[in-house]
C-alpha positions in Angstrom: 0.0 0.0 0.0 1.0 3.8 -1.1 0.1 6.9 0.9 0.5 10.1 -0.5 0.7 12.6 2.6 1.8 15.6 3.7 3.9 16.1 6.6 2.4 19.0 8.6 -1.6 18.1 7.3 -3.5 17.0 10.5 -6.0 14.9 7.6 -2.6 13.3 6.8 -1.7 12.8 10.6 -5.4 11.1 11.2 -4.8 8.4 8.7 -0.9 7.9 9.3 -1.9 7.2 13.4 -4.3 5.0 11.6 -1.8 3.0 9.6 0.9 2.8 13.2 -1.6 1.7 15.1 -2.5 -1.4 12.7 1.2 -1.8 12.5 0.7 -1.9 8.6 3.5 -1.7 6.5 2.7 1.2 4.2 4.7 2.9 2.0 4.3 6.7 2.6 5.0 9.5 -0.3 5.1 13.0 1.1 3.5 15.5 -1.2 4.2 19.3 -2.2 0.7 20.5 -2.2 2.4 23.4 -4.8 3.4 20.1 -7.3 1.7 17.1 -6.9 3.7 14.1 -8.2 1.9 12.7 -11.6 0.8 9.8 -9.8 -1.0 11.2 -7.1 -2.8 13.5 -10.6 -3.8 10.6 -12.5 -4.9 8.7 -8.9 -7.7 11.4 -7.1 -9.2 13.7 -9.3 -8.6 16.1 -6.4 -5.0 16.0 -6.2 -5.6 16.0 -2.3 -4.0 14.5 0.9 -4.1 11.9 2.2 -4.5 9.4 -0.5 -4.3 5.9 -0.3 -4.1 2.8 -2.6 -4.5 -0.5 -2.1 -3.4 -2.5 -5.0 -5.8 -1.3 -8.0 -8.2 0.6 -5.5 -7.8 4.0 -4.6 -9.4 5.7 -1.4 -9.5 9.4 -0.6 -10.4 11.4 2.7 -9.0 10.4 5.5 -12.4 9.6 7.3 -13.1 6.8 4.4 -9.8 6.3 4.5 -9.3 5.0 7.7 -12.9 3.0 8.2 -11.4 1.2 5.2 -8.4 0.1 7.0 -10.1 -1.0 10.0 -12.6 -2.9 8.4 -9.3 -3.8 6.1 -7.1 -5.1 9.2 -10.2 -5.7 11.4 -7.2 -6.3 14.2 -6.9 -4.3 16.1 -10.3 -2.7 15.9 -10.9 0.9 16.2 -14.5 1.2 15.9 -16.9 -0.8 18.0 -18.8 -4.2 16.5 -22.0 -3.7 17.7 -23.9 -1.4 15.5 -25.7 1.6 17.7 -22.1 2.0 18.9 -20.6 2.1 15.5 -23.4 4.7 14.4 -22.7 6.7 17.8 -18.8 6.7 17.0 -19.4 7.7 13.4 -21.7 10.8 14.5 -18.9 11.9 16.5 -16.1 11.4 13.8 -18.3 13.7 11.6 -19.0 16.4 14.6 -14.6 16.8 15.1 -14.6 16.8 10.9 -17.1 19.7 10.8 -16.4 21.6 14.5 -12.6 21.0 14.4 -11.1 20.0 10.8 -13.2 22.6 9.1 -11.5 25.5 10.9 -7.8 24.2 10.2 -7.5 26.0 6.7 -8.4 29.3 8.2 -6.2 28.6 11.3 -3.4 27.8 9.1 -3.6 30.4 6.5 -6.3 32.9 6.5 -6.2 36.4 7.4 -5.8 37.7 11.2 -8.7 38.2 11.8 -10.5 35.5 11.0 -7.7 33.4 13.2 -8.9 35.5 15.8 -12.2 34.4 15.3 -11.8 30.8 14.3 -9.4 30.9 17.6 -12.3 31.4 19.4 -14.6 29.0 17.7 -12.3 26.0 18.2 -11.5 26.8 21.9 -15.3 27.3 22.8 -15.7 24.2 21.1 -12.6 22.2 22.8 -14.1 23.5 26.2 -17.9 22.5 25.4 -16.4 18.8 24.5 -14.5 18.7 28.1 -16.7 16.7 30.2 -16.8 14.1 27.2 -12.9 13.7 27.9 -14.0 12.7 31.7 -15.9 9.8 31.3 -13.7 7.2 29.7 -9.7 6.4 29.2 -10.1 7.2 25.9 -12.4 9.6 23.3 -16.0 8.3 24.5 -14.6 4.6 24.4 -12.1 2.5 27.0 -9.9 1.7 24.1 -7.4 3.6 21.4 -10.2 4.2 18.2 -10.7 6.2 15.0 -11.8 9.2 17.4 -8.4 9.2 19.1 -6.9 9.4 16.1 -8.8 12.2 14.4 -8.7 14.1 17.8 -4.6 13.7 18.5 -3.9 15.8 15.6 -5.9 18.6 16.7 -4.7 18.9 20.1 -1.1 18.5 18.6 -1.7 21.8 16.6 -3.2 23.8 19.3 -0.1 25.3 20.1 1.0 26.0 16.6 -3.0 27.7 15.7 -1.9 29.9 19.2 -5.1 28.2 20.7 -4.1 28.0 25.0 -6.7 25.7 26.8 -7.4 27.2 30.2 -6.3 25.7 33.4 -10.1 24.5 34.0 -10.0 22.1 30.7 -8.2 19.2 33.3 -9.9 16.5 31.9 -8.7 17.6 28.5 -5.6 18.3 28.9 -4.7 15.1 30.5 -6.1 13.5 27.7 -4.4 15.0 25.5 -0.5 13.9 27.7 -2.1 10.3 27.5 -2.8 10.3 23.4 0.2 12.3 22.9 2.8 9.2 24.3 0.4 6.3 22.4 2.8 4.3 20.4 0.3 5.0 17.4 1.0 8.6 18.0 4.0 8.5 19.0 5.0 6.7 15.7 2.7 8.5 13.1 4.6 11.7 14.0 6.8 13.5 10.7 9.9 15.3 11.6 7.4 18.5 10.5 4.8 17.8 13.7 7.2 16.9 15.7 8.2 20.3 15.3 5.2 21.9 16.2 5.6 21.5 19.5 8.3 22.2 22.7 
């Protein structure tokens, strides 16, 4: 397997904690969003990151992305079996894609002040989401899942976006020490992220 990534993407980062923490053997490509390599233009018709391919198929966005690998490599899972759970977890993934991912672009490149404001989004959001970091080990589940890793990335760039949790967001921020030394984590991390932080 081939995955075209970029080193400092947190989509990227999702799917590469992904691929660790299945232990999979993938080869990864690192991509200049400026010139995409030929391959990666003939393979999405978006030209975007992350992109995987399996043999003749070709996946795109890392949500699909990395439901295809766990159902892939059903060992370890990162979803739950049993169905209501699987729905529950899947509502979730999509709620940190539209309330967290979707600010990233304007975090990482728009104008001041809309940072400012997108600041201030994420932050409110991060700190509405706080008691959910409380109840279990890990993301709303006692075991490492597909909400851990599209979580990890965000909390990794929080520093970078200039985005300071206060001292009341406990629960949180010792959430984020225990995801941030996972061996997934841990091993998904490009010389880029690592980086990013102190």
């Amino acid at each position: 397997m081939t995955l075209f990534s970029r080193a400092d993407d947190p989509h990227s980062h999702r799917v590469r904690i992904v691929v660790a923490a299945k232990g999979l053997a993938v080869r990864i490509v690192e991509v200049d969003p400026s010139r995409p390599p030929e391959d990666l233009i003939d393979l999405n018709p978006y030209q975007a990151v992350p992109t995987l391919v399996d043999r003749e198929l070709v996946v795109y966005e890392a949500g699909i992305i990395s439901e295809y690998l766990d159902e892939r490599f059903p060992s370890p899972a990162l979803l739950p079996v049993e169905p209501g759970a699987r729905a529950q977890a899947r509502v979730a993934l999509h709620r940190i894609e539209q309330d967290w991912y979707a600010l990233a672009p304007a975090l990482e490149s728009g104008e001041r002040r809309d940072r400012e404001r997108v600041r201030r989004i994420l932050l409110e959001s991060l700190v509405a989401a706080e008691p959910l970091f409380r109840a279990r080990t890990w993301f709303l589940s006692d075991q490492f899942s597909l909400l851990d890793a599209a979580v990890a990335p965000v909390l990794w760039r929080l520093s970078r976006w200039q985005v300071e949790l206060p001292a009341s967001a406990v629960a949180l921020d010792r959430y984020a020490r225990r995801v941030f030394v996972h061996p997934a984590f841990r091993a998904s991390l490009s010389g880029a992220e690592l980086e990013m932080r102190p």
